[in-house]
C-alpha positions in Angstrom: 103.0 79.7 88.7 106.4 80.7 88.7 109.2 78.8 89.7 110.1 79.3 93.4 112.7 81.2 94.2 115.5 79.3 95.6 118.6 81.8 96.4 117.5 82.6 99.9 114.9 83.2 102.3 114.0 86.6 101.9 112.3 88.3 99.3 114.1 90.3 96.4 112.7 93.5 95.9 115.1 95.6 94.3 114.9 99.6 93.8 117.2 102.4 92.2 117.8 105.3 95.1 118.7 108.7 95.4 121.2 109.8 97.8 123.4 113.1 98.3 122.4 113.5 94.4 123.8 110.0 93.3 121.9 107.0 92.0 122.1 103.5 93.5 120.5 99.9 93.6 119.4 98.1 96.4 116.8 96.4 98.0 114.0 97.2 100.1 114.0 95.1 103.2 111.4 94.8 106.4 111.2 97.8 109.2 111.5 100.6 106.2 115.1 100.0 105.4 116.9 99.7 102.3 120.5 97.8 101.5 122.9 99.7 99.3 124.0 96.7 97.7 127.9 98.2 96.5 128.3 99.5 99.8 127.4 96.1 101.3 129.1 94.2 98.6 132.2 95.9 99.2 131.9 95.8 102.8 131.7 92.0 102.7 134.1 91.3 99.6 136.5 94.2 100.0 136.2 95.0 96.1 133.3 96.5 94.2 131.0 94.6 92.0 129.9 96.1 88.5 126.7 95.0 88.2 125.5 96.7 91.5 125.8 99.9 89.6 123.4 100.4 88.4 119.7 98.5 87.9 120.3 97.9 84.4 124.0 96.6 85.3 122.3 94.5 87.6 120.0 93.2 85.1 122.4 92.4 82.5 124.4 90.4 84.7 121.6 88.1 85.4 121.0 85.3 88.0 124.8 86.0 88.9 123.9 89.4 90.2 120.8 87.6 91.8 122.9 85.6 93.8 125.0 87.9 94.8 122.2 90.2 95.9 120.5 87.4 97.6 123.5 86.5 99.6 123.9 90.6 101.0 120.1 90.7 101.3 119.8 87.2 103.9 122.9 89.0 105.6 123.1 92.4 105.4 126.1 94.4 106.7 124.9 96.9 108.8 127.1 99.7 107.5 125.1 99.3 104.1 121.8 99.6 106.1 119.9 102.8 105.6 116.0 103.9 106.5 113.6 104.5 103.7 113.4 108.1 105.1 117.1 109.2 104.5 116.8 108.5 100.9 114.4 109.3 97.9 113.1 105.9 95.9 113.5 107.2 91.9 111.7 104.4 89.2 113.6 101.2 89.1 114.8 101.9 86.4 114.5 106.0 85.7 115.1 105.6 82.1 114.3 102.1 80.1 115.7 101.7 76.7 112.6 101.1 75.7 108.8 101.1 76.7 106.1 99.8 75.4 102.3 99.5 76.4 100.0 96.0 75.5 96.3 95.8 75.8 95.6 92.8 78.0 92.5 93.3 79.5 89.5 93.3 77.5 86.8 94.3 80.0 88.6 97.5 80.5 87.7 98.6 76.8 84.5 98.4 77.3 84.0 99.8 81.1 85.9 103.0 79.8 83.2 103.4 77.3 80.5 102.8 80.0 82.5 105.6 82.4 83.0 108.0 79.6 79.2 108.0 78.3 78.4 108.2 82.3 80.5 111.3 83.1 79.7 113.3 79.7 75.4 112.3 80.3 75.7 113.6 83.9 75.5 117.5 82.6 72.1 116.6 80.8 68.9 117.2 81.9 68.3 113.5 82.5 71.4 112.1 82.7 69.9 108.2 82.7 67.9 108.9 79.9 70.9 110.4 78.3 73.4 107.6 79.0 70.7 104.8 78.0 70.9 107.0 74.7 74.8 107.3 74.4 74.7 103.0 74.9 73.2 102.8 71.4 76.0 104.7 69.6 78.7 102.9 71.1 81.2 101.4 69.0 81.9 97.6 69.9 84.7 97.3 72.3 86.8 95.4 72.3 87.2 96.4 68.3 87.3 94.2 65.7 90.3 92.2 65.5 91.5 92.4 69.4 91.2 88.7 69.7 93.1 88.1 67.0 96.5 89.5 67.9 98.3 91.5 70.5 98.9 94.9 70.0 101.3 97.8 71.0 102.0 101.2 71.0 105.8 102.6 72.1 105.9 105.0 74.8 108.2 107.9 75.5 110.8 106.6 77.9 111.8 110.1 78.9 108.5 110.9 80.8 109.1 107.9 83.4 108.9 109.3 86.7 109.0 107.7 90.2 107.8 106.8 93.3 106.2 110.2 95.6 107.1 112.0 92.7 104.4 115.4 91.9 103.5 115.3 88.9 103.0 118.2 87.3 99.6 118.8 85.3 99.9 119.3 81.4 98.3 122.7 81.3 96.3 121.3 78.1 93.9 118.9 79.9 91.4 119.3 82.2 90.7 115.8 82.5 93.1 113.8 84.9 92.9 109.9 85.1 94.8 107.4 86.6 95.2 103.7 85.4 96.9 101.0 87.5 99.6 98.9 84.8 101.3 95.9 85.5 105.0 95.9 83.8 107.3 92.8 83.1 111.3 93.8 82.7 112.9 92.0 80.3 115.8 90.0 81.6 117.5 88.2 78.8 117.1 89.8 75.3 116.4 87.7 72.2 114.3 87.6 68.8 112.2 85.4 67.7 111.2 84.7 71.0 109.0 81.3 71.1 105.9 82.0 73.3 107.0 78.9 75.6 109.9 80.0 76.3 108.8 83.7 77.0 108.5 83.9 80.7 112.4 82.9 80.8 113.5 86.3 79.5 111.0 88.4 82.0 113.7 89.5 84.9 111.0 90.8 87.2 108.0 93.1 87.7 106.7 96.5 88.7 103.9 98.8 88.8 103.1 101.8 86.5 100.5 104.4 86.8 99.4 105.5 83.5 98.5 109.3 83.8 95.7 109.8 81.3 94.8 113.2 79.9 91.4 112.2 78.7 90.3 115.2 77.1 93.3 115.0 75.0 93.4 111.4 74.4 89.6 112.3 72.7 91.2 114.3 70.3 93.8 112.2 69.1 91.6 109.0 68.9 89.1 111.0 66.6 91.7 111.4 63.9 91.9 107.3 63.8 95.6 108.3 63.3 96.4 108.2 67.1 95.3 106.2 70.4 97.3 108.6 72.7 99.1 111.3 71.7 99.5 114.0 74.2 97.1 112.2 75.7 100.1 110.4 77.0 104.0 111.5 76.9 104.1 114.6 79.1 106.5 115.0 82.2 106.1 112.5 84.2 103.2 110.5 82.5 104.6 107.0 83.7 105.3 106.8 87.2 106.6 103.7 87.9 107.8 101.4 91.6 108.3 101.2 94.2 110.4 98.1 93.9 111.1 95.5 90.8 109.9 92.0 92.6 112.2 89.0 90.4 110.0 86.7 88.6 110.2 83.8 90.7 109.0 85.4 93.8 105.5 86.3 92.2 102.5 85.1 90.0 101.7 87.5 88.4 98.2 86.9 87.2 97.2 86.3 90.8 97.1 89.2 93.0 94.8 91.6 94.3 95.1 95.6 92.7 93.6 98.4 94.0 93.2 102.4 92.9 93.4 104.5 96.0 93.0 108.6 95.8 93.2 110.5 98.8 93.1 107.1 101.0 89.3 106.4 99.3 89.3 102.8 97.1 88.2 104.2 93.8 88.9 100.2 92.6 90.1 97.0 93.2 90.1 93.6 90.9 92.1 91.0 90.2 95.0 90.9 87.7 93.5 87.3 86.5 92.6 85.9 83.0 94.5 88.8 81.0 93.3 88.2 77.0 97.1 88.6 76.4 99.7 87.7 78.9 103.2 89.3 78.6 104.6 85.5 77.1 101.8 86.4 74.3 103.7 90.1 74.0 107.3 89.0 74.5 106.4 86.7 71.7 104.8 89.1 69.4 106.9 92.0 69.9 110.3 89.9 69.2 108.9 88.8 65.8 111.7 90.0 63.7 113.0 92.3 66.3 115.4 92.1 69.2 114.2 92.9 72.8 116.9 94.2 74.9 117.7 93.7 78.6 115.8 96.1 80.6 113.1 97.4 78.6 109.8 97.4 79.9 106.2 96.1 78.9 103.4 97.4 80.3 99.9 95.7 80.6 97.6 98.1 79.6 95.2 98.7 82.4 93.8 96.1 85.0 90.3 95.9 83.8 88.3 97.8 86.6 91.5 99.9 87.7 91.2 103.1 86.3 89.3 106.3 86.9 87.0 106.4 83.7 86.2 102.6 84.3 84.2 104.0 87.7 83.2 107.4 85.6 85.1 109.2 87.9 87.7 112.5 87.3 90.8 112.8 89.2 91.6 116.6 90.5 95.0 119.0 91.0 96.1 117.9 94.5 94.7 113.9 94.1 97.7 111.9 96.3 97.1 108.7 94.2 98.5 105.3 95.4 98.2 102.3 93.2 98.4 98.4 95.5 99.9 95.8 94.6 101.3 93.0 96.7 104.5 92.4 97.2 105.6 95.1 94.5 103.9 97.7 97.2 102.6 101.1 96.8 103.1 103.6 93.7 101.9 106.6 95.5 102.3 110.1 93.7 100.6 113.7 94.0 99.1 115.7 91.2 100.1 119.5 91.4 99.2 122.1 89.1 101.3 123.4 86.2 
């Protein structure tokens, strides 16, 4: 569990805005309303405040920042008050230094295999027949050596999108899938991080949906050079939001996710008993290395939370929403290139 925030009453969660073309942090607040949190600093303290510059800026600051946000947020100005529908939510943070993607979730390795044999047996003559068939070539998943260590692969940071974003289709794939990610942002950097002490340098959390083109993801998997490829790292691959929730305000490992697509559950599970947890990651990925202050770490998928796990395709025009309480709703539309 993590330790109770104590700041204030209400919760922090924080977003990066759009509006009249600039970008700016605040917080989302009840009744659809967001607090620009300069505008209300300044209001209140008739000078501006650095760190409300920007998310990162906020982030680097640290609990200082925190307070200060928590103070505007348990009594906003109402100058700095605006509704959700005068401005345009962008990804908390619309371009990490860094991103990076852990496999936490076993089950999800091997229900992928399940979906995939399921979807590619259903244009056979008897597709049962044909997927009992397809279950005797499968290679072991997890593989070999999961359990052993945590694993990574670096994403490109420049395809982050946000929040009712369209996403535009890579005109290479005709296979659209959609995976629901949990992502801790780092707070404090550090190296040689001690798996103990871990959770202390995670600032908060968000949601990503990890567009899939499955088709292509195929190819570059059967070179055993590549898990993703363009199978990943097109425009707009990562959406990412609505909100970054502060560590203290949530556990992460136990909340209910679910996969919505056109306002039909294709999913739900738990985000319980991850193989890996980010502490496991932080750890990992700091050996010998320095993580910085707002990078992100993604989960991997929630086993049971993306399309191929329910042998299921997603489609130009989808208007997917991933659930998560209290980060929210990722919602996003799939257009056509």
């Amino acid at each position: 569990m993590p330790q109770k925030n104590t700041r204030g009453e209400h919760t922090v969660r924080l977003v990066t805005f759009e509006q009249a073309g600039k970008a700016k942090v605040g917080c989302l607040l009840t009744g659809d309303r967001v607090l620009d949190l300069a505008d209300a600093y300044k209001l209140t303290k008739n000078h501006d405040r650095d760190s409300f510059s920007s998310m990162l800026a906020l982030i680097e600051d640290g609990e200082s920042a925190l307070e200060a946000a928590q103070g505007l947020i348990d009594n906003p100005p109402a100058e700095a008050l605006l509704a959700l529908s005068e401005v345009r939510l962008l990804a908390p943070i619309p371009r990490p230094p860094r991103l990076r993607s852990m496999s936490s979730y076993p089950a999800h390795l091997q229900r992928a295999q399940e979906g995939r044999a399921r979807l590619e047996a259903r244009s056979e003559v008897d597709p049962e027949a044909a997927f009992e068939l397809a279950k005797t070539k499968f290679v072991k998943r997890p593989p070999k050596g999961y359990y052993q260590t945590p694993i990574y692969w670096l994403m490109d940071h420049y395809c982050v999108s946000g929040p009712e974003d369209e996403i535009v289709w890579p005109a290479y794939s005709e296979w659209i899938d959609y995976e629901l990610e949990l992502v801790a942002v780092i707070g404090k950097g550090g190296s040689d991080i001690k798996k103990e002490q871990a959770e202390q340098h995670i600032f908060g959390y968000t949601l990503l949906n990890d567009l899939s083109a499955r088709d292509e993801q195929a190819l570059a998997s059967a070179t055993s050079l590549s898990i993703t490829a363009k199978g990943k790292d097109f425009h707009g691959a990562y959406p990412m939001g609505p909100c970054i929730v502060t560590r203290d305000e949530i556990d992460i490992y136990a909340l209910d996710a679910s996969l919505r697509v056109n306002g039909v559950e294709w999913a739900s599970a738990s985000t319980a008993n991850p193989q890996w947890t980010f502490a496991d990651c932080i750890a990992y990925a700091s050996r010998a290395a320095t993580l910085i202050p707002g990078e992100m770490i993604s989960s991997a998928t929630v086993a049971n939370c993306s399309g191929l796990e329910q042998a299921r395709k997603g489609s130009i025009g989808d208007i997917v929403e991933l659930h998560v309480a209290p980060i929210g709703v990722l919602r996003n539309k799939i257009v056509a290139a």
